[in-house]
C-alpha positions as protocol buffer text, in pm:
chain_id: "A"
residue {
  index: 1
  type: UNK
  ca { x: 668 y: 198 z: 849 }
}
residue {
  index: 2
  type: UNK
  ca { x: 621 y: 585 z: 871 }
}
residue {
  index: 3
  type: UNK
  ca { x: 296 y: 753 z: 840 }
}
residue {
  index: 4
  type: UNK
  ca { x: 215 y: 1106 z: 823 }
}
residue {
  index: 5
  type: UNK
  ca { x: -128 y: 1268 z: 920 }
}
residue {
  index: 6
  type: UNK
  ca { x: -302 y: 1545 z: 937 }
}
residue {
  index: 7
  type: UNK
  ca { x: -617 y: 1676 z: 1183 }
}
residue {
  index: 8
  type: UNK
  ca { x: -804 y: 1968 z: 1250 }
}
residue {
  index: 9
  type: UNK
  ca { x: -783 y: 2069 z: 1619 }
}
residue {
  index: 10
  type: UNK
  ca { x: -905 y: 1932 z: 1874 }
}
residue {
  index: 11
  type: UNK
  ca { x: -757 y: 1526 z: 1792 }
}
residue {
  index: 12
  type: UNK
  ca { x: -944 y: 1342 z: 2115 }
}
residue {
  index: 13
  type: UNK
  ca { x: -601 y: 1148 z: 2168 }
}
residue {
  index: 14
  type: UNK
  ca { x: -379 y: 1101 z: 2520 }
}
residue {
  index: 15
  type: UNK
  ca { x: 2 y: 1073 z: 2478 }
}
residue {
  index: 16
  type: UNK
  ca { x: 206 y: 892 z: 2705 }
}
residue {
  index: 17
  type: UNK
  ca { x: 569 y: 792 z: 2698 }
}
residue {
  index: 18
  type: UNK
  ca { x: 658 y: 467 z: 2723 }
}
residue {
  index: 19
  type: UNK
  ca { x: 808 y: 269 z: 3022 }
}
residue {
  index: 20
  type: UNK
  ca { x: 1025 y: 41 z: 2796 }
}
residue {
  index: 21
  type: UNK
  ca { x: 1243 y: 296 z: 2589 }
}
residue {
  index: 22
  type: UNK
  ca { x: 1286 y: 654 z: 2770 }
}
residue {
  index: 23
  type: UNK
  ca { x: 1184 y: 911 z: 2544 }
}
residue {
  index: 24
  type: UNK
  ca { x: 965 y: 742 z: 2308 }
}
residue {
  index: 25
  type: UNK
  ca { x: 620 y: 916 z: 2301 }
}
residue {
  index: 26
  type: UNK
  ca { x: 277 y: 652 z: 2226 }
}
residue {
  index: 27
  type: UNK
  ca { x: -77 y: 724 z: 2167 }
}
residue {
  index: 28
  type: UNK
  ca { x: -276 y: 623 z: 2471 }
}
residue {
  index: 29
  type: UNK
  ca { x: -565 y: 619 z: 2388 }
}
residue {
  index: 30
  type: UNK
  ca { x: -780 y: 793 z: 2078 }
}
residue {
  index: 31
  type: UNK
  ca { x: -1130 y: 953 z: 2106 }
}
residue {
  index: 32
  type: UNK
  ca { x: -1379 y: 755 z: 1899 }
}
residue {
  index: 33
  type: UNK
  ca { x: -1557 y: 993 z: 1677 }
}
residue {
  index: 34
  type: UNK
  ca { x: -1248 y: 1223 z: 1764 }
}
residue {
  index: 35
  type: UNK
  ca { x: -1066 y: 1395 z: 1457 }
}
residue {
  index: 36
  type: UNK
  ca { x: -758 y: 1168 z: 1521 }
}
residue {
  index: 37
  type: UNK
  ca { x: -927 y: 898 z: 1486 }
}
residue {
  index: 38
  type: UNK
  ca { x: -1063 y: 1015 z: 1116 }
}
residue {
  index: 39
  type: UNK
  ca { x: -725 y: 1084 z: 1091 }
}
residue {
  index: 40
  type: UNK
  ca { x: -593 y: 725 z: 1159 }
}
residue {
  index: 41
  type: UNK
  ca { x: -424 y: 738 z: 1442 }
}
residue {
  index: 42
  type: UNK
  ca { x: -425 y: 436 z: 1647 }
}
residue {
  index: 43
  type: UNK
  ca { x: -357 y: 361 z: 2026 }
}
residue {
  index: 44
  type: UNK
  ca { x: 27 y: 223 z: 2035 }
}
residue {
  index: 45
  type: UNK
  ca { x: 142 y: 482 z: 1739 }
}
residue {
  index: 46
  type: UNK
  ca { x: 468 y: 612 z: 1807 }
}
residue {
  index: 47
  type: UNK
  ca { x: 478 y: 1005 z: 1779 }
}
residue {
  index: 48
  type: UNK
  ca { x: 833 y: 1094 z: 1599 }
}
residue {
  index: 49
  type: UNK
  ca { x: 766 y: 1436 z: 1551 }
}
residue {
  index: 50
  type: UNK
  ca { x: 469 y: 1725 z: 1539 }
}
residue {
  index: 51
  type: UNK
  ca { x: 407 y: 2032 z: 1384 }
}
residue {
  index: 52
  type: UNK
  ca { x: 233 y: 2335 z: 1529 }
}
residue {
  index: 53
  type: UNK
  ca { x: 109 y: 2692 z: 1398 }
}
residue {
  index: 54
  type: UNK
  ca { x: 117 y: 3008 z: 1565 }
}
residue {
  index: 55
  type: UNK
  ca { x: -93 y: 3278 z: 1345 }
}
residue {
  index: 56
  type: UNK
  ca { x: -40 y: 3640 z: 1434 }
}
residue {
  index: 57
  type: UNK
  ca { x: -162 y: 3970 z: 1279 }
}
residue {
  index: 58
  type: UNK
  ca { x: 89 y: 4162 z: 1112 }
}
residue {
  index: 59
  type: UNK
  ca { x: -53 y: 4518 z: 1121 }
}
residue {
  index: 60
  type: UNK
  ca { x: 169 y: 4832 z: 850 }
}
residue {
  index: 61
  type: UNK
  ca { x: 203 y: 5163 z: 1049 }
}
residue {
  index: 62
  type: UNK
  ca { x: -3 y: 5267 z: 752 }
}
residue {
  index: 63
  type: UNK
  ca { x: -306 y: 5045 z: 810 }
}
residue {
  index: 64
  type: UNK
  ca { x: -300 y: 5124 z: 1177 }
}
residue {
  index: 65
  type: UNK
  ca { x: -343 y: 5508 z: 1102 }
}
residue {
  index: 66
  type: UNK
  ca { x: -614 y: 5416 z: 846 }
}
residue {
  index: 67
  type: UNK
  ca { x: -759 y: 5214 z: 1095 }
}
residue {
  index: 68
  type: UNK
  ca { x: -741 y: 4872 z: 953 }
}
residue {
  index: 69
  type: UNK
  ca { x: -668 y: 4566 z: 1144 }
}
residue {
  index: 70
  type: UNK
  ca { x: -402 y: 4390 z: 950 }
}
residue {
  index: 71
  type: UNK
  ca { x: -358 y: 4093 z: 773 }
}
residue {
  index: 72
  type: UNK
  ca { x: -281 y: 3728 z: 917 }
}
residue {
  index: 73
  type: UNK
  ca { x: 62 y: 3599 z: 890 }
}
residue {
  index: 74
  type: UNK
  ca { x: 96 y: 3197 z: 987 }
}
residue {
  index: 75
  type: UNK
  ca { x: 383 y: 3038 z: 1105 }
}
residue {
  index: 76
  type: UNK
  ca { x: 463 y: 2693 z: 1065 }
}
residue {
  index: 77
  type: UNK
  ca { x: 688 y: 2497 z: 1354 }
}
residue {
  index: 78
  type: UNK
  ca { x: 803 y: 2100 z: 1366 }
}
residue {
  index: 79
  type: UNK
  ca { x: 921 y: 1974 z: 1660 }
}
residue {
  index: 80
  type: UNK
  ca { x: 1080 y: 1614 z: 1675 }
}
residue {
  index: 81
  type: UNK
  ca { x: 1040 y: 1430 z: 1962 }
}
residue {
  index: 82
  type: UNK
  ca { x: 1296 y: 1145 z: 1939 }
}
residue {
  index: 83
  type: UNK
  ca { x: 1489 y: 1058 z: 2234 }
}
residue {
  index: 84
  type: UNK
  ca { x: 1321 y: 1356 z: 2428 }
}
residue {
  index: 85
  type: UNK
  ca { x: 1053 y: 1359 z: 2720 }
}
residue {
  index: 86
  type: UNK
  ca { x: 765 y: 1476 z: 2513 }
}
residue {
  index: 87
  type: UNK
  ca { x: 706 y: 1741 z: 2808 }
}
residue {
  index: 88
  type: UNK
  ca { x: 1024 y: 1899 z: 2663 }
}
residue {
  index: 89
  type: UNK
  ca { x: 906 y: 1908 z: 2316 }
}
């Protein structure tokens, strides 16, 4: 069964990678109280993939001379981790 979820920063959980099948990344352990725990993430879970968002400020030539600060721009990344040491991902 696949599950997505979704938590606000920090999640209070500790990935490991499991000694049975190289490459596949677990949940540790999980925080209680911690957002991934709200979240529904449970110790044993098997992490397939994550996401990740970098947000930058994208500032015009034209708002720098006015002296504005520009506006936020977000990007979105996914990174699977099947297969993969999770330090690689």
């Amino acid at each position: 069964r696949v599950e997505v979820c979704q938590a606000s920063l920090p999640l209070g959980i500790i990935l490991g990678e499991s000694e049975e099948i190289p490459g596949m990344v677990l949940v540790d352990e999980v925080t209680p109280g911690s957002n991934g725990e709200a979240a529904g993430v449970q110790e044993g879970d098997i992490l397939r993939a994550c996401t990740a968002c970098q947000v930058t400020m994208e500032t015009p030539t034209w708002q720098l001379l006015a002296g504005g600060i520009g506006q936020p721009k977000t990007k979105r990344f996914m990174f699977s981790v099947d297969g993969r040491p999770f330090e690689e991902v």
